[in-house]
C-alpha positions as CSV (number, residue, x, y, z in Angstrom):
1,X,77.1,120.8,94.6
2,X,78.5,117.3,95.5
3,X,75.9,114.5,95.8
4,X,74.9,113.7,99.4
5,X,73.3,110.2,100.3
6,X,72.7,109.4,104.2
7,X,72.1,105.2,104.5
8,X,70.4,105.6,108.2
9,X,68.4,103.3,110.1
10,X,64.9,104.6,111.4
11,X,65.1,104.1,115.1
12,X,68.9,105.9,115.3
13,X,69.2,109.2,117.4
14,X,72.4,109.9,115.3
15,X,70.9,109.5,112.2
16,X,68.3,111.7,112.7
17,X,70.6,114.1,113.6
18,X,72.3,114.0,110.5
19,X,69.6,114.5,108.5
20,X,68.6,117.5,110.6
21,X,72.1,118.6,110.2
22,X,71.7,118.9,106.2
23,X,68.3,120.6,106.5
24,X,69.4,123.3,108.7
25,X,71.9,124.2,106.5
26,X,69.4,123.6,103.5
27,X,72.0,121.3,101.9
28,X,69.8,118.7,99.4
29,X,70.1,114.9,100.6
30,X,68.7,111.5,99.5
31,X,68.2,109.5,102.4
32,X,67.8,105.9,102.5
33,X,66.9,103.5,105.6
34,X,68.9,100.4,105.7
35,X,66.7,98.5,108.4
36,X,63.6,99.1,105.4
37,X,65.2,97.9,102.9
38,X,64.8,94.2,101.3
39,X,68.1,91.8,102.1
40,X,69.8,92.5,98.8
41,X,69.3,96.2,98.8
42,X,70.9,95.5,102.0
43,X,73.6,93.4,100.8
44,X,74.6,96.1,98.1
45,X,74.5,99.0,100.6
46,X,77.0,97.7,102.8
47,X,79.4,96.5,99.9
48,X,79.1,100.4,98.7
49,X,79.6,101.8,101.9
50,X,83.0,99.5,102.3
51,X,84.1,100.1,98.9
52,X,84.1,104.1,100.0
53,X,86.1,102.9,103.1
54,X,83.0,102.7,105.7
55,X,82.7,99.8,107.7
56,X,80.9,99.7,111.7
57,X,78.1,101.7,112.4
58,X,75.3,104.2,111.0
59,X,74.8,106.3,109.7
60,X,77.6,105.9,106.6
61,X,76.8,109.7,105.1
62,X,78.1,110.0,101.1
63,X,79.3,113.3,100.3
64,X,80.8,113.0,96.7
65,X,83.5,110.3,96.6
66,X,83.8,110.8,100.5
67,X,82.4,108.8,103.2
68,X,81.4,110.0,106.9
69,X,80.6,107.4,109.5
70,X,78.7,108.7,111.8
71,X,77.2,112.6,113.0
72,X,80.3,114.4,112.4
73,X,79.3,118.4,111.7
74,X,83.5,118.9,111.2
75,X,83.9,116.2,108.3
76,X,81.1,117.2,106.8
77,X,82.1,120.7,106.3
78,X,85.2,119.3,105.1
79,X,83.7,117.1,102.1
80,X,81.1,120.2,101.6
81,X,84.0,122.6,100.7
């Protein structure tokens, strides 16, 4: 199974459903807050998630090599397969 890692911030709605997203479906996640994170955690999150070609908003969801921006059920299933 490919290695799934949701960078979310604690107060987002869409993040949240993400994570609830992999649950359902029992999929194993790591998930890390940005906003709790010290500045240069924060620093090399965001150079990670532009090197995987995310740049914008949260949350930036890793699914093997692949990155999602945002709660998209249809790209996930996509990167899942």
């Amino acid at each position: 199974m490919k290695k799934i890692t949701i960078y979310a911030l604690s107060t987002c709605l869409w993040c949240r459903k993400s994570k609830k997203y992999f649950e359902e479906k029992n999929v194993p996640f790591e998930a890390i807050d940005y906003d709790k994170q010290d500045p240069e955690k924060q620093k090399a999150m965001m150079a990670e998630m532009r090197a995987a070609g995310c740049t914008g908003s949260f949350p930036f969801i890793k699914i093997g090599g692949a990155c999602v921006q945002g709660y998209d059920p249809e790209e996930f299933e996509k990167h899942l397969k």
